[in-house]
N, C-alpha and C positions, 0 to 999 in steps of 0.2 A: 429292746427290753425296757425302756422308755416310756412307751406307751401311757402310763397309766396315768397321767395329768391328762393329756391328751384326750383318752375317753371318757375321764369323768369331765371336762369342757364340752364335751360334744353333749354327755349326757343331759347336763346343766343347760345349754341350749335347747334340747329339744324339749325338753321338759318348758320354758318360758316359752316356745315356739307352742305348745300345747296348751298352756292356759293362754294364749293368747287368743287362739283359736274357740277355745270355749267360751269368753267373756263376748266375745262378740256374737255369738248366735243367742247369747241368753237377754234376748233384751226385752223378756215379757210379753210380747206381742205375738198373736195366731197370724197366719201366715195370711187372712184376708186383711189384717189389721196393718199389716207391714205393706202390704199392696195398695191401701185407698192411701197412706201416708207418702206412701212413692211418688203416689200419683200425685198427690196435692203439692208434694215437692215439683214437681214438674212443671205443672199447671205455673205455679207463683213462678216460678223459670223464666216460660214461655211467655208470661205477661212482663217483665221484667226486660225480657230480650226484646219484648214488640214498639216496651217501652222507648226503649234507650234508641230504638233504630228510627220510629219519629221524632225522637228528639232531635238525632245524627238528621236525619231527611228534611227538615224544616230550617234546620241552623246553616248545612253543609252547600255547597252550591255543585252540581253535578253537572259533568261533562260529557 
């Protein structure tokens, strides 16, 4: 008989689990605009990681 703290915490949860949820899909962008930003996230990545691995390859001495 207890209960009722108990489900108004769950409710309280799911409800901040829900605008959680909606704050991050609303970030303005159409879904090809969220796709080239990916991308170009990646790309700066990939150059980052090519970087560091000549760096590592010129300094390191291999076995």
């Amino acid at each position: 008989m207890t209960r009722g703290n108990q489900r108004e915490m769950d409710r309280q949860k799911a409800q901040k689990k829900l605008q959680a949820a909606q704050k991050k899909k609303e970030d303005g962008l159409t879904l090809q605009q969220r796709r080239e930003k990916d991308a170009a996230a990646l790309r700066e990545k990939q150059k980052k990681k090519e970087m560091e691995k000549a760096a590592a390859g010129t300094n390191g001495v291999k076995k």
